[in-house]
C-alpha positions as CSV (number, residue, x, y, z in Angstrom):
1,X,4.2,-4.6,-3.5
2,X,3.4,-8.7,-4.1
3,X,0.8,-7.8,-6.5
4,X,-1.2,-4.5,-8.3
5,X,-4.2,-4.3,-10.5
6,X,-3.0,-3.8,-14.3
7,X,-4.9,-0.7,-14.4
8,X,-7.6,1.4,-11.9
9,X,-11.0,2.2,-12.5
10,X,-12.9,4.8,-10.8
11,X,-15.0,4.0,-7.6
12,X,-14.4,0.3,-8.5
13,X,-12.6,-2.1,-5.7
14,X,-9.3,-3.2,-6.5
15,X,-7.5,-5.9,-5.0
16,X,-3.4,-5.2,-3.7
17,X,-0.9,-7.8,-2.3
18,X,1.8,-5.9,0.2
19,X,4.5,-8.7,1.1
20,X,5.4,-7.7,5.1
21,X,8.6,-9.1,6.0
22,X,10.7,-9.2,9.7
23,X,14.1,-7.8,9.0
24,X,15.0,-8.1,12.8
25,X,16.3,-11.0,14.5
26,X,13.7,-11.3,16.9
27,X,10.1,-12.8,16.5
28,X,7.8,-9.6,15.9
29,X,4.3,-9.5,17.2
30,X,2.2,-7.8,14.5
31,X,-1.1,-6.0,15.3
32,X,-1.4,-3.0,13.2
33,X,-3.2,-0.7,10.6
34,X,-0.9,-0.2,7.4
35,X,-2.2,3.0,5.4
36,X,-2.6,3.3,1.9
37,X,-2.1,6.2,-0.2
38,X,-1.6,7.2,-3.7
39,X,-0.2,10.0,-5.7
40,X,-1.8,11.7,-8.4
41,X,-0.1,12.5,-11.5
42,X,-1.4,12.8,-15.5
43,X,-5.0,14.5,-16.2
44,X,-6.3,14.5,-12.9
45,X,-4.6,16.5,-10.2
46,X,-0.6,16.5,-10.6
47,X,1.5,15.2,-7.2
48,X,-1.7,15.4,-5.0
49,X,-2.0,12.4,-2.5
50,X,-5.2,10.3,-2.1
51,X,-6.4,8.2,0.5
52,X,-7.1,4.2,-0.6
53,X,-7.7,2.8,2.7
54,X,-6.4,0.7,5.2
55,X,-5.5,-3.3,5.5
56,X,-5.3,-4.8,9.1
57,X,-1.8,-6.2,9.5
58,X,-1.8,-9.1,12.3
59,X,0.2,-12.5,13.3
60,X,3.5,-13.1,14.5
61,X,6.7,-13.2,12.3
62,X,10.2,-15.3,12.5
63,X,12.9,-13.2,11.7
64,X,13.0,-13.6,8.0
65,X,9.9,-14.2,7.6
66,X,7.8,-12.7,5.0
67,X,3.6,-12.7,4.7
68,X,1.5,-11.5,1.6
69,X,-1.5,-9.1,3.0
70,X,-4.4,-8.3,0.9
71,X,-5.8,-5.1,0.5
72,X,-9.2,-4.1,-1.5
73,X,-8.8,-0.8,-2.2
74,X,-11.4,1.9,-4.2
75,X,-9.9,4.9,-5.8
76,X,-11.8,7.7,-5.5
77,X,-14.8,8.3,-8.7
78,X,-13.5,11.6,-9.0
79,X,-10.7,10.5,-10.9
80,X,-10.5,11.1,-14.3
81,X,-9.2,8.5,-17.2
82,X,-6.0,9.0,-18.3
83,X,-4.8,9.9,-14.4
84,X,-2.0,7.9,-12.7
85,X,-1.8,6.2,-9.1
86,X,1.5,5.8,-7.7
87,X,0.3,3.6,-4.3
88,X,2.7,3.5,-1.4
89,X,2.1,1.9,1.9
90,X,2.9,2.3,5.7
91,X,2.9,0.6,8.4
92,X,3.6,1.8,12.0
93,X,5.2,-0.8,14.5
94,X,4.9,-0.3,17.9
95,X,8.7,-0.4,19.3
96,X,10.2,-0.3,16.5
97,X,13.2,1.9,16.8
98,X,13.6,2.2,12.6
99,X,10.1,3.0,11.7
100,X,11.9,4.7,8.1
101,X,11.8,1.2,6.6
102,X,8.3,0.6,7.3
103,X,7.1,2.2,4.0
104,X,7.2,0.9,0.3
105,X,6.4,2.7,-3.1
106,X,5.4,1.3,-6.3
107,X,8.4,2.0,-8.9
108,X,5.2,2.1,-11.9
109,X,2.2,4.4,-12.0
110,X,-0.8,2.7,-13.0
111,X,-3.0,3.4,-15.0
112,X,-6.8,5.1,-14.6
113,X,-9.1,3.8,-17.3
């Protein structure tokens, strides 16, 4: 992740940065739907996953090459203070013959307030 909110608050929109980069050696046509999840852990529902929405992925990328995608997110208003959203995100590229290294986790839960 290129950027997280310091903290989450319930039904409120919250901007993410996701940093997509080419790790092939060839260019890599990009047209695609990454999906963004959370889990759940603290007060709220322990290791459940929630839904945060999607961010439309597009453009073409050198090999190397890395581009910052936005994201508004909303976590659900069901949440309750105190609860702790771990996002992760996919993305699914057509072709691509590794599609295990098209996910990244956060490494720190943040925070519902």
């Amino acid at each position: 992740f290129a950027s997280l909110p310091a903290n989450f608050t319930p039904g409120k929109r919250a901007s993410i940065g996701i940093s997509v980069t080419n790790r092939g050696n060839t260019f890599a046509n990009v047209r695609d739907v990454m999906n963004l999840l959370a889990t759940v852990g603290g007060e709220n529902i322990d290791g459940a996953e929630i839904d945060l929405g999607t961010a439309r992925v597009s453009g073409r990328l050198k090999p190397g090459q890395s581009r910052i995608v936005k994201a508004n997110v909303t976590p659900p208003a069901t949440l309750l203070p105190g609860s702790k959203l771990t996002p992760r995100a996919t993305l699914n590229v057509a072709g691509d013959n590794d599609p295990t290294n098209n996910a990244i986790f956060s490494s720190t839960p943040i925070a519902v307030v």
